[in-house]
C-alpha positions in Angstrom: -49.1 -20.0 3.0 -51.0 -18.3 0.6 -52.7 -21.1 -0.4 -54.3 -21.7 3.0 -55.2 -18.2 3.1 -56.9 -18.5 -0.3 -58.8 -21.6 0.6 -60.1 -20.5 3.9 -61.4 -17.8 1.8 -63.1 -19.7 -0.4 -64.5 -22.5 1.8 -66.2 -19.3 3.7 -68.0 -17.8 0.7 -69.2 -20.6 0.1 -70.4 -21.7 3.7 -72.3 -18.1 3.9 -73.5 -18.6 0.0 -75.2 -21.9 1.6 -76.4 -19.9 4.9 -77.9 -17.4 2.8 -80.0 -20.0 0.6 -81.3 -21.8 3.1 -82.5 -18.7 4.8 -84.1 -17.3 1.8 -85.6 -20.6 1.2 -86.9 -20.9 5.0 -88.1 -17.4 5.0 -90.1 -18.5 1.3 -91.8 -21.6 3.2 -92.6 -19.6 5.7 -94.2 -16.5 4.3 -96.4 -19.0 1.5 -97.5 -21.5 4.7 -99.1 -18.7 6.4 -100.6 -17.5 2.7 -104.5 -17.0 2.2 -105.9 -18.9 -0.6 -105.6 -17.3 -4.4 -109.6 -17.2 -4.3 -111.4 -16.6 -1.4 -113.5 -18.9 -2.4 -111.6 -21.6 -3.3 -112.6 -22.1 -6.7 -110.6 -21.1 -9.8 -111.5 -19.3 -12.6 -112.7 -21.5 -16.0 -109.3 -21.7 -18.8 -112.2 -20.4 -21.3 -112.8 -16.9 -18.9 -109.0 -16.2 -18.7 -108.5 -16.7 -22.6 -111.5 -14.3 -23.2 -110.1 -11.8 -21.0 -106.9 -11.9 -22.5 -108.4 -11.9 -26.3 -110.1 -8.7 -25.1 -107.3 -6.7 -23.6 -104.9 -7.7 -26.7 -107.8 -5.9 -29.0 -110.7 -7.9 -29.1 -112.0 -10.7 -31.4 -112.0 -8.7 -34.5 -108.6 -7.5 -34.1 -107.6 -11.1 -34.4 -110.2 -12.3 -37.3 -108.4 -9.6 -39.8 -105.3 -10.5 -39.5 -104.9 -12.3 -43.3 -101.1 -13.0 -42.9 -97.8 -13.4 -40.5 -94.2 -13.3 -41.1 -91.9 -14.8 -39.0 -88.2 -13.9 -39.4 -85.1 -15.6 -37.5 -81.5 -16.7 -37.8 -80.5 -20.2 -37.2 -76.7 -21.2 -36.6 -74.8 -24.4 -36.2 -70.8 -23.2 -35.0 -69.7 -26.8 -35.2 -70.7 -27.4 -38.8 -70.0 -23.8 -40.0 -73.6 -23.3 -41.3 -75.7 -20.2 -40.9 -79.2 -19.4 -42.5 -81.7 -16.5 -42.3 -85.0 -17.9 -42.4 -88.6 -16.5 -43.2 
């Protein structure tokens, strides 16, 4: 008997888990159908004007010509084969 019990339970959750998705996912279509367009004018911006504004809020051209040198530093491990190395 308390196996029934427990699957009932079970089989519920996941009937409302499946309700609730395809709500959420009906409510999604429905909000971006109705959704203006990105640019009212329909045109998108150039790659080249985004990657200039970026260079420019992340300190500018010159901040990125002086930099001379980088250092990366990270772990990698493999569990099955019992190795471990720091690299840099």
């Amino acid at each position: 008997m308390l196996n029934d019990a427990t699957t009932t339970t079970r089989s519920n959750r996941t009937g409302s888990r499946v309700a609730s998705w395809s709500l959420s996912g009906a409510l999604l279509l429905t909000s971006l159908a109705g959704a203006p367009p990105a640019f009212a004018d329909g045109e998108l911006p150039m790659a080249e004007s985004i990657l200039d504004g970026y260079v420019e809020a992340t300190g500018g051209r010159d901040a990125y010509d002086s930099v001379r040198n980088r250092v990366s530093k990270g772990t990698v491990e493999m569990v099955a084969q019992g190795i471990k190395l720091d690299l840099t």
